[in-house]
C-alpha angles and dihedrals in degrees: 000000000000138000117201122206099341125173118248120237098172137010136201118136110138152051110025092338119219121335088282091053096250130133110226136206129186117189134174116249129201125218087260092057102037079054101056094040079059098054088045095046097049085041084062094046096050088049104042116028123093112230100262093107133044092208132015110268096250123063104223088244098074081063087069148073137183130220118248094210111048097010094243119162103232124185120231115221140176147154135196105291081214109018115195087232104062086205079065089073138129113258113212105206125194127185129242113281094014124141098203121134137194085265092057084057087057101049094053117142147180104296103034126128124235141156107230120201097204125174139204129212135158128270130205133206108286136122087304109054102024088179098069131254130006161141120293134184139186133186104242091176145019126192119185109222102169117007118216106186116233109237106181107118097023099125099124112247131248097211114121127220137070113322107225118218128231091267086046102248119122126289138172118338118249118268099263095057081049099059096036086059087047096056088040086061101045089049096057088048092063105054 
């Protein structure tokens, strides 16, 4: 299934992912949508499932969130951060013409605007769902359409030393060091 131009909610979609080594994706979805997630999740359920439940497990409801604020339905989604099949894996998509880069990925924050490729499956009762069977679903693509920069933690830090960059050289130097070379140089402005 796709999502077009949805608004982010969450974002977390590279590096190591969350503590269970998921990424994970939260859009808004209209009535429409939410409509239409409900006809292709009961279609692979009726298709897939083998009798030893009535229902899946998990009401689709449990897939989703609301915003506090506005009141807005949003989709959780996620998919393995390092899955054991490399073909598993998250594709990044960017439009023609687009200048967007991995870090970009990275920096995506509440209001931006994406197209998600999702699928569903059916799971069985394993370590994971310990409850039967059930509906699964995993992000396949995600194409940055908009980027609204996520701002939370960006109070500059006061550690000193060397900042190390993503790839792991050497970057700008912590704000201490920053300010000692400063006054370094104020002080030889005024002699």
């Amino acid at each position: 299934m796709i999502l077009e131009n949805a608004k982010v909610q969450f974002a977390q979609l590279t590096g190591d992912g969350n503590e269970n080594g998921q990424y994970l994706l939260g859009v808004t979805v209209s009535k429409k949508e939410l409509k239409t997630l409900k006809k292709e999740r009961d279609a692979v359920w009726e298709k897939l499932n083998t009798g030893a439940r009535k229902e899946p497990s998990q009401s689709i409801e449990d897939w989703l969130g609301e915003d506090e604020e506005t009141g807005d339905t949003f989709l959780w989604l996620g998919c393995d951060a390092d899955p054991d099949n490399p073909s598993h894996e998250l594709d990044y998509i960017v439009g023609e013409g687009d200048s967007f880069t991995m870090k970009d990925f990275a920096r995506i924050g509440s209001g931006s605007k994406v197209t998600v490729e999702f699928n569903m499956y059916l799971t069985k009762k394993g370590k994971k769902d310990k409850k039967g069977e059930n509906i699964g679903r995993s992000m396949l693509a995600v194409q940055l359409l908009d980027l609204v920069p996520f701002e939370g933690g960006s109070t500059p830090t006061t550690l000193k030393g060397t900042k190390l960059k993503t790839d792991g050289t050497k970057g700008a130097k912590g704000n201490e060091e920053k300010k000692d070379k400063k006054k370094k140089k104020d002080k030889k402005k005024k002699k």
